[in-house]
C-alpha positions, 0 to 999 in steps of 0.5 A: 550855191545856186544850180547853174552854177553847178551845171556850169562847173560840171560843163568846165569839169572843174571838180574840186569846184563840184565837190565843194559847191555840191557839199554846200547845196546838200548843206544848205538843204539840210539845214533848211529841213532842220530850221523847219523840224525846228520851227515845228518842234517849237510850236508844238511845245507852245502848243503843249504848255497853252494845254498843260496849261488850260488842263490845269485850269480845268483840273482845278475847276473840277476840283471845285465843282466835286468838293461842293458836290460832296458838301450838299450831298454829305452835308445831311447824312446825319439829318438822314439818319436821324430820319430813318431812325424815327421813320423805322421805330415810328417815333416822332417825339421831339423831332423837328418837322421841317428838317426831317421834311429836309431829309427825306426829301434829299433822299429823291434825288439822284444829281447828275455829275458834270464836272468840266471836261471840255479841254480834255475832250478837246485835246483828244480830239485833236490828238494833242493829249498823246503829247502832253507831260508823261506816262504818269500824269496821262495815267493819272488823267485816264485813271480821273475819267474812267472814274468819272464815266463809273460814276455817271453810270451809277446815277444813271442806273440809280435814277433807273431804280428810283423812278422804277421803284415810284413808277408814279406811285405817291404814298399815303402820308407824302403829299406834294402841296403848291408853296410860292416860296419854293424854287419849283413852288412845290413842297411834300408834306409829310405825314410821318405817323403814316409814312413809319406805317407804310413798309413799302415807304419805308424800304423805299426810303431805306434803299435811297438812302443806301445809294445816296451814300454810295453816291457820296462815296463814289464822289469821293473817290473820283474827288480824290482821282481829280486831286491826283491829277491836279497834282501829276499836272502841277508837277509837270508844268512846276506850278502848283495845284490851289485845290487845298488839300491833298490827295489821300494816299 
């Protein structure tokens, strides 16, 4: 109904015409507001699955990256302990220099932790994340990031601790030496005799080890928060998650 066709019809006092166009027009604008609450609601839910979607993706990704983490930071833990063994009793017999080189040198190190996280940033930025799933796969989401924010303070205070403990010290016994063959062309040399006879050295060494385990550990529990919500995200969109394993219980 259009509304000159109203007003004509008020102008005649044709009422029962009035009611019925009237009823139509308030029809037809009803209708109108649904068919755009429609339309929005439609766009938001392709919006919702296109980030569930590259959420998932992300998860996967992080998945990944943590596990390879995990591999190189764990990967010579008996390396380092065989190490420190020798280095505390100062016994040398039958070790193998270049892998005992290979672990003390994996103990000054403190590895930032990036895995990816721009689609999540994204999505709390632009105020999607609130929609996204439910309360339990966003709990799961929160629980992976708070982890991650815990581990990127440690290996930041960490790092603290290392360059305090050095604070440009080299000691008598590890000697950086220039070698062509090593990706920053710089190698220590060990003078393991001397280094089991430097307490400092060896308390230094003592202590980086113990973080380097804390590390791994810290790890492996923000690796067991990403399977998790891998999963509460696998559920929601009834794919599955392809990380391997499952989250420990």
């Amino acid at each position: 109904m259009s509304p000159r066709r109203l007003a004509q019809s008020l102008r005649e006092q044709n009422w029962t015409t009035i009611l019925v166009e009237f009823v139509l027009l308030i029809a037809g604008v009803f209708l109108g507001i649904q068919a755009a609450n429609w339309n929005e609601d439609r766009q938001l839910e392709v919006r919702r699955g296109a980030a569930l979607t590259r959420l998932h993706a992300e998860s996967e990704a992080a998945i990944a990256y943590l596990e390879r983490r995990m591999g190189v930071m764990a990967g010579e833990a008996e390396l380092r302990t065989e190490a420190l063994r020798r280095l505390s009793d100062n016994d040398w017999a039958g070790a193998d220099s270049a892998l005992m080189a290979r672990a003390l040198d994996s103990l000054q190190y403190a590895p930032a932790v990036s895995p990816p996280r721009g689609v999540y940033d994204e999505l709390i930025s632009t105020g999607l994340y609130s929609e996204l799933g439910d309360p339990r796969l966003r709990k799961a989401v929160s629980d992976y990031i708070a982890q991650l924010a815990y581990l990127e303070r440690q290996v930041d205070f960490i790092r603290a601790r290392l360059v305090a403990r050095n604070d440009g010290r080299m000691f008598d016994g590890a000697t950086p030496t220039f070698d062509p063959g090593e990706r920053r062309q710089i190698r220590t040399a060990y003078d393991f005799p001397a280094l089991s006879a430097n307490p400092a050295f060896v308390a230094n060494t003592v202590e980086n080890n113990a973080a380097t385990i804390a590390q791994v550990d810290w790890t492996r529990d923000l690796l067991d928060k990403a399977r998790v919500m891998c999963a509460e995200i696998a559920r929601i969109e009834r794919k599955p998650c392809t990380t391997g394993k499952e989250p420990r219980k």
